[in-house]
C-alpha positions as CSV (number, residue, x, y, z in Angstrom):
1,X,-26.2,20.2,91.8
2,X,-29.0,18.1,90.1
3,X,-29.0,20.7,87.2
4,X,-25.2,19.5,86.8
5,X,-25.7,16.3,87.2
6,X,-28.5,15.9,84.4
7,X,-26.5,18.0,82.3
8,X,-23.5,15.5,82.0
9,X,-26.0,12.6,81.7
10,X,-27.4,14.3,78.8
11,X,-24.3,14.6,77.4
12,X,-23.1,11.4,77.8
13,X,-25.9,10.0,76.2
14,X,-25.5,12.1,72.9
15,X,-21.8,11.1,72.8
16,X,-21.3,7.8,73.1
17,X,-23.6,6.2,70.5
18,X,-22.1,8.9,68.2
19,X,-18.5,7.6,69.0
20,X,-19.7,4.5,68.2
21,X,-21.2,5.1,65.2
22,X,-17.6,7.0,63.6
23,X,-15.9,3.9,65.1
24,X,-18.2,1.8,63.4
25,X,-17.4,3.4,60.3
26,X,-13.3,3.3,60.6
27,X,-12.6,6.7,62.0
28,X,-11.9,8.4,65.2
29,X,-14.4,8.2,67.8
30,X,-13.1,11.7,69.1
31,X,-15.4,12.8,66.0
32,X,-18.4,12.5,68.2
33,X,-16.7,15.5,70.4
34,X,-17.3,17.7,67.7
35,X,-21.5,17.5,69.3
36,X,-20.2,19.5,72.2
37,X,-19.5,23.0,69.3
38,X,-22.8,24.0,68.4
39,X,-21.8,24.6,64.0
40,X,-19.6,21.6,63.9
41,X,-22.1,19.3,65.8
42,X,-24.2,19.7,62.9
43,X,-21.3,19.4,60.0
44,X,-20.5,16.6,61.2
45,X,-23.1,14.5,61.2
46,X,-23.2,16.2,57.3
47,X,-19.9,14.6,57.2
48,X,-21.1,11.5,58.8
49,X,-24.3,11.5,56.6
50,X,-22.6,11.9,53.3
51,X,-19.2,9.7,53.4
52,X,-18.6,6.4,51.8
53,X,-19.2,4.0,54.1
54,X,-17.2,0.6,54.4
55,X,-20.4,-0.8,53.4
56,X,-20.8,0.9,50.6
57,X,-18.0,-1.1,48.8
58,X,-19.5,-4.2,49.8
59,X,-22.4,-3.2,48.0
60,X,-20.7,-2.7,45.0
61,X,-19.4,-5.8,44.9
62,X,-22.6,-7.3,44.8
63,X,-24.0,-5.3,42.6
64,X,-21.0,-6.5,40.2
65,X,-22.4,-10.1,40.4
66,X,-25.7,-9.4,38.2
């Protein structure tokens, strides 16, 4: 029963600053399930890692000033 109950700790704790983070970035928080499927954990933080961001246009911006 411990072994369970460490298990979904665990779990939790990789998922939900995950869904923040996609949430954070103006997508689906449900993206963070993807952790639970061993290949697509991995593609997507790929996905995650390699997006524009919405601070990425802000960036721009500023780099359009000088």
């Amino acid at each position: 029963m411990l072994i369970v109950i460490g298990t979904v700790v665990g779990i939790v704790l990789s998922i939900v600053p995950y869904w923040i983070l996609w949430k954070r970035t103006g997508h689906s928080g449900a993206w963070s399930l993807f952790l639970l499927l061993p290949v697509t954990g991995i593609v997507s933080y790929w996905i995650l890692a390699f997006k524009e961001w919405p601070s990425d246009e802000t960036d721009k911006d500023a780099a359009d000033v000088f």
